[in-house]
C-alpha positions in Angstrom: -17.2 -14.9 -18.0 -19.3 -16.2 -15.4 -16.8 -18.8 -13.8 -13.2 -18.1 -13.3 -10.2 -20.4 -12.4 -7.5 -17.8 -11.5 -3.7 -18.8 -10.2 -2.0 -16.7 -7.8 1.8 -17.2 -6.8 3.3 -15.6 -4.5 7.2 -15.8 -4.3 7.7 -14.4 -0.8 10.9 -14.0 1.1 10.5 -17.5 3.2 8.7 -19.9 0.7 6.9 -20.0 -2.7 3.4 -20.6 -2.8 0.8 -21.4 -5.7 -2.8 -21.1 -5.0 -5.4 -21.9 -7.7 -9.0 -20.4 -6.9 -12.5 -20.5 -8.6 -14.4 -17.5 -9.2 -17.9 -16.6 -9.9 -20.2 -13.7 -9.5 -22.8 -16.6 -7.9 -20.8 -18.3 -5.0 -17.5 -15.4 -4.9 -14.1 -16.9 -4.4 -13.4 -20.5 -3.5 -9.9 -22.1 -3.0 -9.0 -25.1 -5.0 -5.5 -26.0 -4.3 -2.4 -25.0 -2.7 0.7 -25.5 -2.7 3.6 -24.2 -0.7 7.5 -25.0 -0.7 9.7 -23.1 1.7 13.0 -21.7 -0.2 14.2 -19.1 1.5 14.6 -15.6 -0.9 15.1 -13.9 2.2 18.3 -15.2 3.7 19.9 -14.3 0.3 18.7 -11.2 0.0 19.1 -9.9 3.8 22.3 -11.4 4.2 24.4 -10.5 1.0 22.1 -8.4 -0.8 21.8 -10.9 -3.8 20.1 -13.9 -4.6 22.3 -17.1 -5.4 22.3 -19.1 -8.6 21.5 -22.0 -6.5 18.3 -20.2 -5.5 17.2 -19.0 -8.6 17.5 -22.5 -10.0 15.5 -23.9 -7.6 13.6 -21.0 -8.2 12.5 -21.8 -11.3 12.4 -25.8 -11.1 9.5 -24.8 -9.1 8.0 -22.2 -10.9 7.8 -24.7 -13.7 6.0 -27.4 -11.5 3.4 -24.8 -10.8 3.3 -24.4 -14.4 2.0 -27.8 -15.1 -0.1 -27.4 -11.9 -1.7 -24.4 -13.6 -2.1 -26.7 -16.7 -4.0 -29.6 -14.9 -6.3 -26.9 -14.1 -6.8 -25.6 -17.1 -6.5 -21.8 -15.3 -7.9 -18.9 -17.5 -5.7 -16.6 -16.1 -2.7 -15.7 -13.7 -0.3 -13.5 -11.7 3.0 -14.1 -10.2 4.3 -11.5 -7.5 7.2 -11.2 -5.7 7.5 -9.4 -2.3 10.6 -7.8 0.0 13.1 -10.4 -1.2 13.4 -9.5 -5.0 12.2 -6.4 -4.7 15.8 -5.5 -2.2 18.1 -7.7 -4.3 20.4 -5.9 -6.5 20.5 -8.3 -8.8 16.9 -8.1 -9.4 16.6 -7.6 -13.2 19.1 -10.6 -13.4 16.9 -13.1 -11.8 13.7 -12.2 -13.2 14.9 -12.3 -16.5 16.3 -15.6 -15.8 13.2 -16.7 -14.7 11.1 -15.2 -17.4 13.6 -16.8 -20.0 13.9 -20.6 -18.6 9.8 -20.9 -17.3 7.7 -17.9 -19.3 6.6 -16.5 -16.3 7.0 -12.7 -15.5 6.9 -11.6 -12.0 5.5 -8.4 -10.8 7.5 -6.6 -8.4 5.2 -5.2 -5.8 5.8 -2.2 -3.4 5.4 -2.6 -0.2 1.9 -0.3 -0.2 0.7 -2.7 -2.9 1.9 -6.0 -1.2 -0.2 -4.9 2.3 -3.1 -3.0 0.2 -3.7 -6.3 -1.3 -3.4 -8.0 1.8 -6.4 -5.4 2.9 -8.1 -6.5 0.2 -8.5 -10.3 1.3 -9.6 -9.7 4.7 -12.0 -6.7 3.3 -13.4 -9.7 1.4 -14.8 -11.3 4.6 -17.3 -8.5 4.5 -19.7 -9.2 7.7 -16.7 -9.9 10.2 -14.3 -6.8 8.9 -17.1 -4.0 9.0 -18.3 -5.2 12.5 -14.9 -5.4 13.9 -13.4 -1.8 12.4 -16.7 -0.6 14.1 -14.0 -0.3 17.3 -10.8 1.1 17.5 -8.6 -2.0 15.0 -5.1 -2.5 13.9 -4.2 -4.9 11.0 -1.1 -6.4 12.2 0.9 -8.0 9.3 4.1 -9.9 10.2 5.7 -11.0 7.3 9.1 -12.2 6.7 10.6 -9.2 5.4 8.9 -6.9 6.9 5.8 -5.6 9.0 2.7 -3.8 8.6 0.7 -1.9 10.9 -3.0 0.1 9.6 -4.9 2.0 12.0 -8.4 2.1 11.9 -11.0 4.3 13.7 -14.3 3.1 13.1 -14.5 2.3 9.4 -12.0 5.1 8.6 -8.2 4.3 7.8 -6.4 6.6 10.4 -2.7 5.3 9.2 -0.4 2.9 8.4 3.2 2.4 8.8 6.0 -0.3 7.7 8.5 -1.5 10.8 11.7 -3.5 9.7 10.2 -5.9 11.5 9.8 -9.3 9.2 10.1 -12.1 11.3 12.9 -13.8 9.2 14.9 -10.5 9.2 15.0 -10.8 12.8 16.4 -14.0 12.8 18.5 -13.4 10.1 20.0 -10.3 12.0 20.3 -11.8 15.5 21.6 -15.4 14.4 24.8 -13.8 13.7 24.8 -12.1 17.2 26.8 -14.3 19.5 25.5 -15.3 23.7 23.6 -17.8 24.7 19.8 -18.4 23.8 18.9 -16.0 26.5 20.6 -13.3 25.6 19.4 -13.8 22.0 16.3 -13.7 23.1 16.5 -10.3 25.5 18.2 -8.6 22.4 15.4 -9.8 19.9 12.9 -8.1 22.2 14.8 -5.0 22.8 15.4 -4.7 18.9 11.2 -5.1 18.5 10.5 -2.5 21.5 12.4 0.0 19.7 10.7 0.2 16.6 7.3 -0.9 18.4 8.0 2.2 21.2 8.3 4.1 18.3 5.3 3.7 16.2 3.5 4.0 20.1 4.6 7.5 20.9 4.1 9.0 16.9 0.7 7.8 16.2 -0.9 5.6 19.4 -1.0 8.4 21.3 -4.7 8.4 22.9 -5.8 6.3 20.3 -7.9 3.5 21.5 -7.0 -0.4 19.9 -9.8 -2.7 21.1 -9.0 -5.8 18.1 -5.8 -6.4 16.0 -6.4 -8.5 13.1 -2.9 -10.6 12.2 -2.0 -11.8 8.9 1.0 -13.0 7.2 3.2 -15.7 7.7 3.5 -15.8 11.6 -0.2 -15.2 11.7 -1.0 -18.9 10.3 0.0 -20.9 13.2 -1.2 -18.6 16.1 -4.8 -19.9 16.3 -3.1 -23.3 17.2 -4.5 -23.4 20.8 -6.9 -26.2 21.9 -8.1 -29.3 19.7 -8.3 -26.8 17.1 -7.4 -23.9 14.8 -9.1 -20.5 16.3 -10.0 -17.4 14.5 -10.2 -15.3 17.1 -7.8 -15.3 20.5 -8.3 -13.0 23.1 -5.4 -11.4 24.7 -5.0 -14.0 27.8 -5.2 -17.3 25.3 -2.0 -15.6 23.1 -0.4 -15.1 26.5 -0.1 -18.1 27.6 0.9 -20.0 23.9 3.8 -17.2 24.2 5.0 -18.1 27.1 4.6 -21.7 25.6 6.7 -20.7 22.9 9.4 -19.3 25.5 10.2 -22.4 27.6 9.7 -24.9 25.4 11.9 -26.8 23.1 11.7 -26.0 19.3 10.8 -29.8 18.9 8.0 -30.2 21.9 6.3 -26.2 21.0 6.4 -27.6 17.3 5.0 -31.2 18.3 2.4 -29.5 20.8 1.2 -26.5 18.4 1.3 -28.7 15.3 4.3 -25.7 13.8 6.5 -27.2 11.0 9.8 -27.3 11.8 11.1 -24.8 9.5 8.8 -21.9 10.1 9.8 -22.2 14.1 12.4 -19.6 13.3 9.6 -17.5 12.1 7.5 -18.1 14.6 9.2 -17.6 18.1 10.2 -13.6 16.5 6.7 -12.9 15.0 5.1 -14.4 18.7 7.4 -11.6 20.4 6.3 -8.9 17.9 2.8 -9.5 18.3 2.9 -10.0 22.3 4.6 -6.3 22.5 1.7 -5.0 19.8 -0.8 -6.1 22.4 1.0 -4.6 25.0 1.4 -1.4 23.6 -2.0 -0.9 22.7 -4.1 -2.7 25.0 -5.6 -4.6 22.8 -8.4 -7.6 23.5 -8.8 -10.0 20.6 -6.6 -11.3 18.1 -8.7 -11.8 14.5 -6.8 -14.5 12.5 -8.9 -14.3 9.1 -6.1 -16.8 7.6 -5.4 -14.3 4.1 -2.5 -14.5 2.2 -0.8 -12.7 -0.3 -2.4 -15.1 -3.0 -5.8 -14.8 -1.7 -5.9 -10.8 -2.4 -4.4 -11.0 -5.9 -7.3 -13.3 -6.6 -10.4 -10.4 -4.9 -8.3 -8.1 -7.1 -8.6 -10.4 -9.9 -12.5 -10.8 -9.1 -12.7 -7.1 -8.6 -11.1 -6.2 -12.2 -13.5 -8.4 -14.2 -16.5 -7.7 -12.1 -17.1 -11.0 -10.9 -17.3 -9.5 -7.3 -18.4 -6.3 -5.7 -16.9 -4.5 -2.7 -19.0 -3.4 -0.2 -16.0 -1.5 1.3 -14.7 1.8 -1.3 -10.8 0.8 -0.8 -10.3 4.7 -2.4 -11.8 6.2 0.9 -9.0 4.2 2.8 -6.6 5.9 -0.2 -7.6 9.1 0.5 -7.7 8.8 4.6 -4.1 8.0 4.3 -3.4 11.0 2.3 -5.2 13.2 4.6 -3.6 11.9 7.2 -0.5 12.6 6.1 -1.3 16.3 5.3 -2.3 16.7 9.0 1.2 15.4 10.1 2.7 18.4 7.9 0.2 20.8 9.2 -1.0 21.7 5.4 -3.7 23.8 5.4 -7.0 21.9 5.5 -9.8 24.3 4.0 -7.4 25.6 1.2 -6.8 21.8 0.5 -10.2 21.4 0.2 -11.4 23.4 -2.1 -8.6 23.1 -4.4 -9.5 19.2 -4.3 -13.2 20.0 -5.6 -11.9 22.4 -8.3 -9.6 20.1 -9.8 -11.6 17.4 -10.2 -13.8 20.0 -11.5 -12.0 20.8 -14.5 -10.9 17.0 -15.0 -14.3 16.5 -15.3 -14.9 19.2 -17.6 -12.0 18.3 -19.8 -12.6 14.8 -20.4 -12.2 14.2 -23.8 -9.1 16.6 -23.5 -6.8 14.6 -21.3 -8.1 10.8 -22.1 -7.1 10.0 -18.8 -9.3 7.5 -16.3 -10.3 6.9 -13.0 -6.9 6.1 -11.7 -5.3 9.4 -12.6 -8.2 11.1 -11.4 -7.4 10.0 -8.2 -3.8 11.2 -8.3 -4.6 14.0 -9.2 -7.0 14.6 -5.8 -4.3 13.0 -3.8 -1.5 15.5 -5.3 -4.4 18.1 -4.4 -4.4 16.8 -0.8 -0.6 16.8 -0.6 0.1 19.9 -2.6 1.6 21.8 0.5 3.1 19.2 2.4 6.7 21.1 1.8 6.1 24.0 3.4 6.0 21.8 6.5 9.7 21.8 6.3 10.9 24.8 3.9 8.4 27.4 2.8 11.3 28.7 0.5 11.4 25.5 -1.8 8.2 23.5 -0.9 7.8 22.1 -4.4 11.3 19.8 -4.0 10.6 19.1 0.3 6.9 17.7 -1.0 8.7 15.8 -3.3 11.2 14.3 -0.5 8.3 13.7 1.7 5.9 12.0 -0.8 8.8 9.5 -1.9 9.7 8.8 1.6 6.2 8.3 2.9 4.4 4.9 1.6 0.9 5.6 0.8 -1.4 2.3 0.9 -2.9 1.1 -2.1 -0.7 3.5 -4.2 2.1 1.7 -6.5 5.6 3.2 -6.3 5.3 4.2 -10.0 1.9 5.9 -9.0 3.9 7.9 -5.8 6.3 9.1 -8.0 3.6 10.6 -10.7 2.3 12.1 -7.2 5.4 13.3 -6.2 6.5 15.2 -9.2 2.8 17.0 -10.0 3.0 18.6 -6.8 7.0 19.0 -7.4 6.0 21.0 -10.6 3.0 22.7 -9.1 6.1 25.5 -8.0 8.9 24.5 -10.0 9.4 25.1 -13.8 8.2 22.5 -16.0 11.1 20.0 -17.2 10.0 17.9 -20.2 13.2 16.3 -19.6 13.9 15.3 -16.2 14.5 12.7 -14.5 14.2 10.7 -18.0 15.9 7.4 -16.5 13.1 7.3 -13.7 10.4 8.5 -15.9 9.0 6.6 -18.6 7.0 8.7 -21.8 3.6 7.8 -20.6 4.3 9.2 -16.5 6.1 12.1 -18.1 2.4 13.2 -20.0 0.6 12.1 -17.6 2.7 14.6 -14.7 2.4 17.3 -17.4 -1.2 16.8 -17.7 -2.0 17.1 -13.8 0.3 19.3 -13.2 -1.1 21.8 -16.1 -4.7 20.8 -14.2 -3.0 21.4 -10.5 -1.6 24.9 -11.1 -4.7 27.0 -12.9 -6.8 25.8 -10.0 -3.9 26.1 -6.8 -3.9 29.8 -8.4 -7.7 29.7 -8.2 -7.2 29.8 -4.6 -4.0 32.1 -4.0 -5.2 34.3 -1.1 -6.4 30.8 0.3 -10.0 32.8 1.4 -11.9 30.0 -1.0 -13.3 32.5 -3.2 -14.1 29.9 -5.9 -16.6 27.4 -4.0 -18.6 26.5 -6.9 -17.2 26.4 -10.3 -18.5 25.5 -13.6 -16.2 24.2 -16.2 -17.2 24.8 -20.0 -15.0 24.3 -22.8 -15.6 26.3 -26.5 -14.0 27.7 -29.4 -10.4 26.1 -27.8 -10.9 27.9 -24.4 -12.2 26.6 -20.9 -14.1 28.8 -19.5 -14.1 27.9 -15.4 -17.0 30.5 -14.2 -17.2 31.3 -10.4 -20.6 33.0 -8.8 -18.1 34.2 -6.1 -18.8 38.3 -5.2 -15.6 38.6 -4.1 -12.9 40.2 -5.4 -10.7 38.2 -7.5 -8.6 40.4 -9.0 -5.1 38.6 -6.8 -6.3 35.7 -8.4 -7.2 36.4 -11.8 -3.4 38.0 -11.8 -2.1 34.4 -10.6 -4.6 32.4 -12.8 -2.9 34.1 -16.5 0.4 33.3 -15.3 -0.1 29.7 -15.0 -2.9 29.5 -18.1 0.1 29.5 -20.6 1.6 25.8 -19.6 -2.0 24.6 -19.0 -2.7 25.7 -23.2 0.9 24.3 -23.9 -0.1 21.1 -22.6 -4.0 20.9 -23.5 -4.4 23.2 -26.7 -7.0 25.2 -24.7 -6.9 28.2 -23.0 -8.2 28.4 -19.4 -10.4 31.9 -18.6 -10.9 32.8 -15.1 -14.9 34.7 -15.4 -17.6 35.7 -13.0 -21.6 35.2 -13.5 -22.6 38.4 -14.9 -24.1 40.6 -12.3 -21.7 39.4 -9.4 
């Protein structure tokens, strides 16, 4: 294929929005068409919990005009996604089936991680202007209606990144119903923002120095609107004074002045405040406003998946950064993590044809490697159950919540007895094997490591006559370990068919 028309909607919490975009290896990803339509998911959802009948109809009398939009463009392919809105409603299943049933179109509920990771994506996709502005301390600053995003980056490393309550339509929603005048409206807004901002300052600012922010979302589209014309970048002094624009004027004359539709001022004047106390907190210089959308990283993941494009940037590093980091914060023990990384994707290297598992589960499993001993942060009696608390409860970008929880429960099981059964109602057949295999592939090389002295730095992984044979060149005495490595061989054969033996180099 060596042009691609791809569709992207996005049905976010504040508006639906098609985009239609031509691909090619040649000339990378060009927007066609767009076309937006504010509905509102959000004020059902973060109101009553719900969304309406009323809202899904117009839901879908919408979803079927982008249909034949789709159509006139004769698109070879498509996703539909939908963000905070659906994914809090509890009556979810309801109105995607409705929709799927009255338009054909499935929506994919993303996680949050996946939402922002794609997000990444799009402004990763402006190679030359991203890698020379992560060169200094950055934050990606996403306001979105639901919710918002904050990654830290030091240098071209991914040091964090953390979700804030923080949408800019939750605010309103949650404040419209607080009584006062518009003053004290306003004073409450900001004190509800510094408290979660304050927060996110003291646990992972610290020293850390923020030179750039780079804003995307919703908020982000109209805060270039200073001068004759739309900026991409705003230093620190320019945002100041359209905030303070924002404060005294009316909603009419800041929306006749900054060229805002009317019905994304309520989005605005919160997302302004949010970012004004980010650039506060940190110090910060320059705003980058690269313009992405949700729609315009579904479509360099689209490119990405059928090779019509080629990252520069290796979006696993940032995976894996995030997982470090989040060992560090539960003081798990850094060399012992190490090695038992190496080993395991040793032997899932070795066993290929054994597990028929890809590149995505290998990189569970190294995460689940990373994360192993996360629990004993908080109870070295039961660390297998904490880790699993902590993983669930800790978002992990680029990582689907279906992927978190295969995480979660091979590191679970790496201590814990094996249940085949478990959790069947979360657990589908295919995560169930798959947790069985990594955990099987987790334990023989944790217990590779038992005295945590890294006597097994280079392995070899051989597999014949229905036995792997992992063969170390270590001269140490292993005999803690061998013990260790029998007792967790037998669910690695019950799982695989082979049977793992721990052996030495002859002469060592």
């Amino acid at each position: 294929m060596a042009v691609a028309t791809f569709a992207a909607i996005d049905v976010g919490s504040y508006e639906l929005e098609l985009t239609i975009y031509e691909i090619s290896p040649k000339k990378g990803i060009s927007q066609l068409d767009r076309v937006r339509k504010v509905i509102g998911l959000g004020k059902d959802t973060y109101d009553r919990g719900i969304i309406s009948y009323d809202r899904v109809d117009e839901m879908c009398r919408l979803l079927t005009r982008f249909k034949t939009v789709m159509s006139e463009y004769q698109v070879d392919d498509y996703r539909a996604c939908g963000t905070s809105a659906i994914r809090e409603a509890a009556n979810r299943e309801v109105v995607l089936d409705q929709i799927r049933v009255r338009t054909g179109i499935d929506i994919d509920i993303l996680s949050n991680s996946e939402q922002r990771f794609l997000c990444y994506k799009a402004i990763a996709a402006k190679e030359n202007e991203f890698n020379n502005i992560i060169q200094k301390g950055t934050a990606i600053a996403e306001v979105g209606s639901g919710s918002m995003q904050i990654s830290l980056f030091d240098k071209d490393a991914l040091v964090t990144t953390q979700n804030l309550r923080l949408g800019a339509l939750r605010i309103h929603q949650v404040l419209e119903k607080v009584g006062g005048t518009d003053v004290d409206r306003r004073q409450l807004t900001q004190e509800f923002i510094d408290n979660d901002i304050d927060t996110f300052r003291k646990f992972f600012l610290k020293d850390r120095n923020v030179k750039n922010i780079i804003a995307t979302g919703v908020c982000a589209t109209y805060l270039g609107r200073i001068g004759a014309e739309d900026k991409q970048h705003i230093t620190a002094e320019e945002f100041g004074r359209f905030y303070q624009d924002l404060r005294v004027l009316s909603e009419e004359k800041a929306a006749d002045k900054y060229d805002i539709p009317m019905e994304f001022l309520p989005l605005i004047v919160p997302g302004a405040m949010v970012y004004k106390r980010l650039l506060e907190v940190t110090g910060a210089e320059l705003l980058w406003l690269p313009g992405v959308r949700l729609g315009d990283g579904l479509a360099a993941e689209y490119a990405e998946q059928k090779k019509l494009i080629r990252f520069a940037h290796d979006f696993s590093k940032d995976i894996l950064a995030a997982a470090r980091n989040i060992a560090k914060r539960y003081m798990g023990d850094k060399e012992h993590s190490a090695i038992l990384e190496k080993n395991v994707l040793s032997v899932f290297d070795g066993i290929k044809k054994y597990h028929g598992l890809g590149k995505r589960e290998r990189l569970l499993l190294q995460i689940s490697a990373i994360l192993h001993d996360c629990g004993k942060y908080i109870s070295i009696r039961t660390p297998g159950e904490c880790a699993y608390n902590i993983i669930m409860s800790t978002e992990i970008i680029g990582v689907s919540h279906r992927e978190r929880e295969i995480i979660a429960n091979v590191v679970k099981y790496n201590t814990v007895p094996f249940d085949y059964q478990a959790d069947s109602a979360a657990l589908d057949k295919d995560m169930r094997i798959t947790i069985a295999k990594l955990t099987a592939i987790l334990r023989v090389c944790n217990a590779m490591d038992r005295s945590h002295k890294q006597k097994f730095k280079d392995i070899k992984v051989s597999v014949k006559e229905q036995q792997m044979f992992i063969t170390t060149d270590s001269s140490e005495n292993i005999l803690l370990e061998q013990s260790l490595f029998t007792q967790k061989a037998d669910f690695f054969e019950e799982v695989y068919g082979i049977r793992p033996v721990l052996k030495k180099k002859k002469g060592m």
